[in-house]
N, C-alpha and C positions, 0 to 999 in steps of 0.2 A: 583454504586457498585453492586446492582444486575445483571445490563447485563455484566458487569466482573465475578459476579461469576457464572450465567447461560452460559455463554460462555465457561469459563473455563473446566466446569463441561460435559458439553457434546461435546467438541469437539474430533474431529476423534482421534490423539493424548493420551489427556486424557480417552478418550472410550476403546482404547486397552490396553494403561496402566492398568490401572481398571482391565479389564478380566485379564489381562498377573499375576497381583497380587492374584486376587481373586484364580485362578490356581492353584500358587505356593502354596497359604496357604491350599487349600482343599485337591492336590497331597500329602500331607505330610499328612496326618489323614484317618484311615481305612476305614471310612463310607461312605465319599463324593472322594472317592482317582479317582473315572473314571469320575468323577463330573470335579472335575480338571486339569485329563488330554485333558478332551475334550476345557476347558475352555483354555487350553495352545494350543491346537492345533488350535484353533479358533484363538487368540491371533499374533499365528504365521500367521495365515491363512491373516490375516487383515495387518498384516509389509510385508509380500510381495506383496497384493494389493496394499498399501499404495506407497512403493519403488521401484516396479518391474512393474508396468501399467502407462499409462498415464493421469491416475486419477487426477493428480493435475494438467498437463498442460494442460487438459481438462477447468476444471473448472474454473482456470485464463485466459484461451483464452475466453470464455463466458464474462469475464468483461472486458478483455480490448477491444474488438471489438464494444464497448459500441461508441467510436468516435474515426475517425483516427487523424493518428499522422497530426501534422502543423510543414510540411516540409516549408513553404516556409511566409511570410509577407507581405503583402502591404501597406508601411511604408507611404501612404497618405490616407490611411484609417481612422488615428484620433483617434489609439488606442494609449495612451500611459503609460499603467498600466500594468504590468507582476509581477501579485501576486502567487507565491509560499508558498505552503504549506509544513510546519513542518515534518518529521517525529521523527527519534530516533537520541539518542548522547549522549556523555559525555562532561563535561567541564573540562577538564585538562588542567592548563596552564603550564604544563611537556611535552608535547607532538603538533603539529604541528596540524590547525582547519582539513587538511585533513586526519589526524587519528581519529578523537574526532566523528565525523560525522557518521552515520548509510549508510552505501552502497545506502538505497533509497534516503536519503534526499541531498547525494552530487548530484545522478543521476537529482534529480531534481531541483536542483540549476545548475546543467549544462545545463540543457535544459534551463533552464532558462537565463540563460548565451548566451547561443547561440539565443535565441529569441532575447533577448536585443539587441545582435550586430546590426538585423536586423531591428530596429527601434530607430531610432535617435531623440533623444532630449525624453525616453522613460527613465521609473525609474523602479526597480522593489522594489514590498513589500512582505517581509517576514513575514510570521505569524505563531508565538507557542510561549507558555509559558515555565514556570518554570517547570522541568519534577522532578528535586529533591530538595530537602532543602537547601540552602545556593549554588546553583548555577543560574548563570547567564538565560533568558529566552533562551531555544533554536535559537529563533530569530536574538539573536545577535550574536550567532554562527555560524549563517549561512550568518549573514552579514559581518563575519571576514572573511569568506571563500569567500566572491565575491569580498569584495576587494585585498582578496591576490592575487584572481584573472584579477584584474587590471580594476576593472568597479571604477569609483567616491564614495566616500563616499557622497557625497549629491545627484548621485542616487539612493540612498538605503533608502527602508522606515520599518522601524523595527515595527511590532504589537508584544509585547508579553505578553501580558495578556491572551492569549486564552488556552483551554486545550484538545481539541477535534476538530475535523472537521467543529460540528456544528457553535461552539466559533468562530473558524478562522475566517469563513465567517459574521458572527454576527459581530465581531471586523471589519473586513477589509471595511467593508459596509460602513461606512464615510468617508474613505482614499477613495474610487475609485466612490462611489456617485454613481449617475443613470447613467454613462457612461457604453459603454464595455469598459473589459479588459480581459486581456491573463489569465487562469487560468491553472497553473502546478502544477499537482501534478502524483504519478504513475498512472498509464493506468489502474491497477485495483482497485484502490481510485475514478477515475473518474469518474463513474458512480452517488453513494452517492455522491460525493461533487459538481457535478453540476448540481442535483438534488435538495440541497440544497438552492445553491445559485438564481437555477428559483423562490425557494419556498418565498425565500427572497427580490425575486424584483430586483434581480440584473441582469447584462446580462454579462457572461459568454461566452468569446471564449474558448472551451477546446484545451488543450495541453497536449496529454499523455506524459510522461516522465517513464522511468523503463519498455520499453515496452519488456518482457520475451517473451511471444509465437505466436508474430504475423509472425513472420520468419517463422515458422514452420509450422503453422494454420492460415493461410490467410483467410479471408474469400473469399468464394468463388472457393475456389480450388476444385475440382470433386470428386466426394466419391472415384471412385479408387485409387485418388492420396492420399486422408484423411487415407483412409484405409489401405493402402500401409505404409503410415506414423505411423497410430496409431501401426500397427504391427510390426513394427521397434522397434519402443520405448519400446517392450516387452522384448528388448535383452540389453537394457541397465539401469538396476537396481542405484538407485541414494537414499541416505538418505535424500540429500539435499529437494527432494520432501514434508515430513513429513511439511519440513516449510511452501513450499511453500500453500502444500494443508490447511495447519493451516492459513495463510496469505489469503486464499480463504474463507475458513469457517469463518474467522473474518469480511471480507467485507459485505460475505452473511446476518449474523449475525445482524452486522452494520448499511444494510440497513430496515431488518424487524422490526429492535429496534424505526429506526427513522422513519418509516414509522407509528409505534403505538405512537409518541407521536406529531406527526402531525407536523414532523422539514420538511417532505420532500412529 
């Protein structure tokens, strides 16, 4: 609960909101009136960094470059555990698992999918809990969605007791044992969760999934090409940004929390 409301409370987001209010309430009263419009101007001054820079695919291309994608498998390698991590969803059973699903958590059950094809005689295990009251674990939502997608029901290994990233791995630790196994989860989760999982003894192949800015920000591309790049992205203004830089600040966030209680 604290690093929910420590996070909450200072992220970029909440931080302009904050000025953008404070603003409105001061603009309106004789005393503090330039107090306010400076606070509004500032307010503005922070949504168009926010929406109009490359500020956020900045900051997510720094996590996902953390390890590249695994394009390919060596199915006599002896790996044969492809554990995927939870994200967001609802459980409605009005609606079909591929609406019910959060945009990353199918992204990473595809990737997941597609690893599987490439390892035969391979399972994969999903891990997340209960996200609300009287619904089903996330888990098993994600394990309706790989069999719609046509993998076996006795290759599916469902964990959902966990509620966190940390859990996941805590949980999955007896399913996959001292082996390696495949771990999927987004590109910018990757970092924290297989940081985790060293912490815990395990061994970890990473698997980005949800990869957003490597198309763009390669690494390794030449400052004039970076630079070239970043000054493009100044002509094309996106709200959609707001999340993603929120989705940056959370991981950041994410990994200092568990770095102070000694999960990572």
């Amino acid at each position: 609960m604290l690093k929910r409301l420590v996070e909450l409370s200072f992220s970029p987001v909440a931080i302009m909101t904050a000025i953008l209010v404070a603003g409105i309430v001061l603009s309106v009263t004789k005393r503090r009136r330039k107090t306010g419009h400076r606070l509004l101007f500032l307010a503005g001054g922070l949504y168009l960094l926010f929406t109009s820079t490359p500020l956020a695919e900045l900051a997510i291309a720094n996590l996902e470059q953390s390890y590249p994608p695994l394009l390919t498998l060596d199915a006599s390698g002896g790996v044969d555990r492809i554990v995927i991590l939870s994200g967001d969803g609802v459980d409605d059973p009005s609606t079909p698992v591929t609406s019910n699903l959060a945009g990353d958590t199918t992204c990473r059950l595809v990737e997941g999918i597609r690893l599987y094809r490439q390892l035969p005689k391979s399972k994969i295990v999903v891990s997340g809990g209960t996200l609300k009251k009287r619904n089903r674990p996330i888990a098993q939502q994600m394990a309706d969605f790989i069999v719609a997608m046509g993998v076996s029901t006795e290759d599916v290994l469902v964990e959902g007791r966990s509620r966190d990233t940390y859990e996941n791995l805590v949980e999955v630790k007896p399913i996959v044992g001292q082996n390696p196994f495949i771990l999927v989860t987004s590109a910018c989760h990757l970092r924290r969760a297989m940081a985790i999982a060293h912490k815990l003894g395990m061994k970890p192949i990473a698997a980005p999934a949800c990869i957003w800015t490597l198309q763009e920000f390669p690494p390794g591309r030449s400052w004039s090409a970076w630079s070239f790049k970043v000054a493009k992205s100044f002509g094309y203004p996106s709200v959609a940004r707001l999340g993603s830089l929120q989705l940056a600040y959370h991981e950041y966030v994410g990994f200092i929390w568990y770095r102070l209680l000694g999960r990572l």
